[in-house]
C-alpha positions, 0 to 999 in steps of 0.5 A: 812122416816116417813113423815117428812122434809129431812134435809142434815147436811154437815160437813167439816171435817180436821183433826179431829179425835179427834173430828169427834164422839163426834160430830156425835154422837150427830147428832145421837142423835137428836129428829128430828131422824135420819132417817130423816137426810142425813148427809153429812162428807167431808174430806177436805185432812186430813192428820191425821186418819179422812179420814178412820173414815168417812169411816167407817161411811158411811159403819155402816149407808150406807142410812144416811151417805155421806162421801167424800173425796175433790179433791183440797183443798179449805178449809172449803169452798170448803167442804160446797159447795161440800155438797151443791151440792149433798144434797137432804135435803129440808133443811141444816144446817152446823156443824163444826166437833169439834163442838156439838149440842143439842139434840133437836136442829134440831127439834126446829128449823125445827118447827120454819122454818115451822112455817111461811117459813122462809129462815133461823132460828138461835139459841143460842151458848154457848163455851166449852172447855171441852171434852164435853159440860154441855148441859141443857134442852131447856126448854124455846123456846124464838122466835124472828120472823123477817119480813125483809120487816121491815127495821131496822129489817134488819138493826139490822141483819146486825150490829149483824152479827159483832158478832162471833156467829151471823156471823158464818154459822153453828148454823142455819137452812137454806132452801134449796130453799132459797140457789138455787133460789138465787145461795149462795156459799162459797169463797174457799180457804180463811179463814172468808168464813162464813162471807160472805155467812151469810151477803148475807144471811142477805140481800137476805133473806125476813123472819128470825126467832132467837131462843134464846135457847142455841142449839149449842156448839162451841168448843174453839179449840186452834188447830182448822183451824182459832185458829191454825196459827197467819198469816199475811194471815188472815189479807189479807183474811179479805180484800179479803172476804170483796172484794168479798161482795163489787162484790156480792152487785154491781152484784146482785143490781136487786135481792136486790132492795132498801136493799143497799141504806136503809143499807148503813150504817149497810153494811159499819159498818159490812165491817170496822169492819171485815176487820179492826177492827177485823184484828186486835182485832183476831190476837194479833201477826202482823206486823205494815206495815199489819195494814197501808196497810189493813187501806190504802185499807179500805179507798180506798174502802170506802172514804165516812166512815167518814159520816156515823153515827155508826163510831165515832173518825175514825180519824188517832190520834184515830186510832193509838191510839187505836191500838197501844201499848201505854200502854205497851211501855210507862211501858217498857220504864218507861216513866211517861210522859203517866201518868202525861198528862192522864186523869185519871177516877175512878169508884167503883165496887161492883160486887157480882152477876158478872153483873154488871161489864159490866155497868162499862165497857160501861161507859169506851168504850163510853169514850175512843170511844169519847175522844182523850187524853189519859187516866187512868182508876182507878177500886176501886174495892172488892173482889167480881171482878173475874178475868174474868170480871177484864181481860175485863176491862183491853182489853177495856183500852188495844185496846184503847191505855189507862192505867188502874189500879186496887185498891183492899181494904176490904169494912169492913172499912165501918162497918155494913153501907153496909147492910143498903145501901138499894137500893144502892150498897156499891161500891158508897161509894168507892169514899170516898177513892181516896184522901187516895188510891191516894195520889199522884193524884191531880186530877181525874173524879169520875163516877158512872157505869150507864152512857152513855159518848156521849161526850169528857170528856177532857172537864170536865177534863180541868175545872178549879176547883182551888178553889174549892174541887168539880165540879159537876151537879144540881141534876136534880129531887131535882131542879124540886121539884121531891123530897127533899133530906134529906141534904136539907130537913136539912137545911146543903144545898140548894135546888138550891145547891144540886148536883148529886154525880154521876159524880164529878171532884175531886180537891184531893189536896183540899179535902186532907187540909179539912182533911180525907174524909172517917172520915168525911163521917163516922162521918156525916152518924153516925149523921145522920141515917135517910139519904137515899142518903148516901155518896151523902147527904154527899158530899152535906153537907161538900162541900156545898159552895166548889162546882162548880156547872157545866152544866146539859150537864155533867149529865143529867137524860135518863129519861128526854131525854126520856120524851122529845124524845131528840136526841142524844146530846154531854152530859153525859146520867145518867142512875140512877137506870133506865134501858137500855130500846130499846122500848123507840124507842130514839136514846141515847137508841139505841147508849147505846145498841151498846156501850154495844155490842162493849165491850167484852160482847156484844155477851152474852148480845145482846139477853138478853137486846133484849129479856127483851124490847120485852119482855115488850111490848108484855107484856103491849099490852097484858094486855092493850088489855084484860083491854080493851075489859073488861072495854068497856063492858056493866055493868062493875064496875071500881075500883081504889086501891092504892094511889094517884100517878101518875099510878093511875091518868094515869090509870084513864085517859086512862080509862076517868075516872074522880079521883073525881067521880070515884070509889078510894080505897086507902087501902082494906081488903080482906072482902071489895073485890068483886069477881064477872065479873062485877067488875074490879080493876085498882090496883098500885103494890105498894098498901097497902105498897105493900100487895095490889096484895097479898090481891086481889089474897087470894080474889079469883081474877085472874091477867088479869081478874079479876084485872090489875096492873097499871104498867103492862099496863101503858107506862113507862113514865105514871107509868109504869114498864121499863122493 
């Protein structure tokens, strides 16, 4: 030992001789070093060649090395509390023996423990399949550091641990003192056993600190001890790990104080969703009756779910329907009735980056989360959907009962307009198509990919729109005088006419006797080339009298639901343009969030849109607090540069300044610039048509010193950036 903390790294060990090098070997490796660890391999009665490599481990490093073979077989369970028993280490970590770890993934997070005592810190997890992983380097040690005295910081734990790699033992560091003083141990002899020492953890713990680096390799093992065997026994395991969480909180209610009652909801979230939802989402191959008496015992246990605000439509017409197999008998049987009664929803995907699928799929699990009838899901799509992203909006329609079909076409119909769409994506104009790609459809509810569907969409479906082309929402911004619209600024329709095309109920049968949609979108934006809202201010003017113009409720702006810290509400949330935003402290924000997390790619998002709004607010009051101190000095002279717009007047107002007596430039050259510690400027990112940063900055001057950008300090709602 060198000084530093002992670390014990316990590894359950079955049958794994394939595996067990690759893994210790990169405990070998670790910068921490590794004579500071105790690395304890427990066989737990393989019946392959495991048992003599762990031995002859312990032979080759006899002071680092503790092999020991279980007397009674209790699973991964058993070995971890076996190690527990005997380590020494002031702290422990857990590794799966087929599993990898980062080089440095010890010693990031032994600093970050030690940082300020917490009870355990967590790291990133990427998959691999591979026979080893592509490791990078962790070059960028994102923190978050979490003092569970903060109620929702122990709420959005709780909800997370519904994650895989959030609810998993291994992928953290834990103090050893943390795990005696409150006695945690593992269930034996039963699958999930992770789930409930992470949970307990959770709730005993007072300090928690995330990194987010990707430290931790899991190895995706169609061979390993939960992928092995499709079992009816994993599904009752499931309700026996829960059951023994229900006992641990009844049992330690003095330890945990007030934490149940604050968390009721989270807990009993968690629960349905270990024990019953993921029953069956895990296991592909159960019998019926399995899924009735794991229901049966759900219930039974908590008769009062029905109130609590995370779970939605948990009725028993939306529980058969999500699980059941509809689609593929209704395809079996060839039985068209599904069809003939469905909804059926189009959205269009453009998806050249491959990220902007999981928007499409968010506007699909909030529709199917609050709509009982059932529904097909139509993807226009190019060729820029992979495979991947296709399979998981295929699982969103298949867990809920529903249907979906994909409609490939070459977006090369739309000649050289896809390169002037600007800030719009081409995968808007796809909707131009559907009366041509579905000419047996009647009827079908276009929706763009950014909305939040907080209501049953039965009830737009049902709208009777006989005789009209359209059903569709006043756009918000041009029926405030926000802007005018270039069809409107035209004169082809009225201001109090002009809707928003991103949510549309289309009368297809009535569209289709006005002639071809596409032709005549091609030929309106041929004439008029100065539009900017392109298929938008198309529809706008070939359907101007044919349009049902509908209630707000069916599109209505995040952006004022924000400005007026609205609750949640039975509507349609348009995101348009705007991003997922949690600092917004708005409940329609934080359902969003956690509709993003139940689509299949919650986990590889849940840190990204955590980081990116933390990551703004520490941003902002930084920048708010150097401006601060700057201009309360003696003798400091405030310049203002850039137009007249509102982050310019905010700006002026937080620093009571008055806009007519203060110093304004609406445009500099780099000759009229002082640089000097008397001279600050309040500048817009968008001055001088956006050269106003780059002229300041060839000027001498230091962001956040010798200038400070509007937006970076400014509240979104005055001006300031999203994100």
């Amino acid at each position: 030992m060198n000084g530093k903390d002992k670390i014990s790294v316990i590894i359950p060990c079955y049958n794994v001789q394939k595996y067990i090098m690759r893994c210790f070997d990169s405990i070998y490796s670790q910068t921490y070093g590794f004579e500071n660890l105790e690395v304890i391999l427990i066989d737990d009665l393989s019946t392959d060649n495991t048992w003599s490599i762990l031995e002859s481990l312990q032979r080759q490093y006899p002071e680092k090395v503790i092999s020991l073979k279980i007397q009674k077989k209790g699973k991964c369970g058993g070995a971890r509390n076996l190690g527990m028993d005997i380590c020494t280490g002031k702290y422990i970590a857990f590794v799966d023996a087929d599993d990898y770890v980062h080089p440095d993934m010890l010693r990031v997070l032994h600093d970050r423990m030690t940082e300020d005592d917490y009870d355990v810190a967590q790291c990133g997890v990427s998959c691999f399949k591979e026979a080893k992983p592509n490791v990078l380097e962790a070059s960028d040690y994102e923190i978050q550091r979490l003092d569970l005295d903060n109620v929702d910081n122990r709420k959005n734990l709780i909800i997370g641990l519904t994650g895989f790699t959030n609810v998993t033992a291994w992928a953290k560091l834990y103090s050893t003192k943390f795990i005696r003083e409150h006695n945690l141990r593992f269930v034996e002899d039963v699958y999930y056993e992770h789930t409930h020492f992470s949970m307990l953890c959770v709730l005993l713990a007072k300090k928690y600190c995330k990194v987010q680096s990707t430290l931790y390799y899991y190895f995706e093992n169609t061979g390993g001890i939960i992928r092995s065997e499709i079992s009816n026994a994993k599904i009752r395991d499931a309700k026996i790990i829960m059951d023994h969480i229900r006992r641990a909180i009844q049992s330690r209610k003095a330890e945990l104080g007030n934490v149940i009652e604050q968390c009721h909801c989270e807990i009993q979230s968690f629960l349905l969703w270990h024990q019953y939802l993921e029953s069956y989402n895990r296991i592909e191959n159960f019998l019926k009756k399995e899924l009735d008496i794991c229901k049966e015992e759900f219930l039974n246990s908590e008769p009062d779910i029905f109130n609590n605000p995370y779970v939605r439509l948990f009725s028993d017409d939306a529980v058969l329907k999500r699980m059941s197999k509809l689609r593929a008998t209704a395809k079996k049987m060839d039985n068209v009735c599904f069809l003939d009664n469905a909804i059926h929803i189009c959205l269009g995907i453009h998806d050249k980056d491959g990220n902007y699928s999981v928007w499409a799929g968010t506007t699909m699990q909030s529709i199917v989360e609050n709509t009982k009838a059932p529904i097909v899901f139509h993807i226009l799509h190019d060729d820029t959907l992979n495979e991947m992203n296709k399979n998981k909006l295929s699982l969103i329609a298949d867990n809920s009962g529903n249907g979906i079909e994909f409609h490939h076409f070459n977006p090369d119909i739309f000649g050289s307009l896809a390169d002037s769409m600007n800030r719009f994506t081409i995968g808007t104009m796809f909707r131009i198509m559907l009366p041509d790609i579905m000419p047996d459809l009647k009827k079908i509810i276009y929706l763009d990919s950014d909305l939040f569907v907080n209501t049953d969409i039965e009830e737009l479906w049902n709208l009777n729109i006989d005789n009209y082309c359209l059903a569709a929402a006043q756009d918000c911004s041009t029926i405030r005088n926000w802007g005018t619209p270039y069809a409107v600024a035209a004169g082809q329709t009225t201001r109090d006419r002009y809707f928003n095309a991103g949510v549309l109920c289309m009368n297809l049968d009535n569209i289709r006797k006005n002639g071809s949609l596409f032709q005549q979108v091609m030929d309106y934006l041929n004439d008029n080339p100065r539009t900017w809202l392109p298929d938008q201010d198309a529809l706008n003017s070939i359907f101007s009298g044919e349009t049902l113009l509908i209630d707000e409720k069916w599109n209505y702006f995040i952006d004022e639901a924000r400005k007026n810290n609205e609750k949640a509400e039975k509507k349609i949330y348009h995101y348009a343009a705007t991003l997922l935003m949690l600092h917004t402290n708005n409940e329609i924000d934080r359902a969003y969030y956690f509709t993003i997390l139940r689509t299949p790619w919650g986990e590889q998002m849940e840190d990204g849109l955590l980081c990116n709004s933390m990551g703004r607010i520490v941003d902002r009051t930084g920048m708010l607090e150097k401006l601060l101190k700057k201009a309360t000095q003696n003798n400091v002279r405030l310049v203002f540069y850039g137009g007249e717009n509102s982050s310019i007047r905010n700006a002026m107002r937080l620093l009571n300044r008055n806009f007519d007596s203060c110093e304004w430039h609406e445009h500099l050259k780099k000759n009229e610039i002082i640089c000097d510690d008397n001279t600050v400027y309040i500048v817009s990112a968008d001055a001088d048509d956006g050269n106003g940063l780059e002229i300041l900055a060839n000027a001498g001057l230091e962001n956040g010193e010798n200038y400070f950008i509007t937006q970076r300090f400014l509240h979104y709602t005055e001006g300031g950036f999203a994100l």
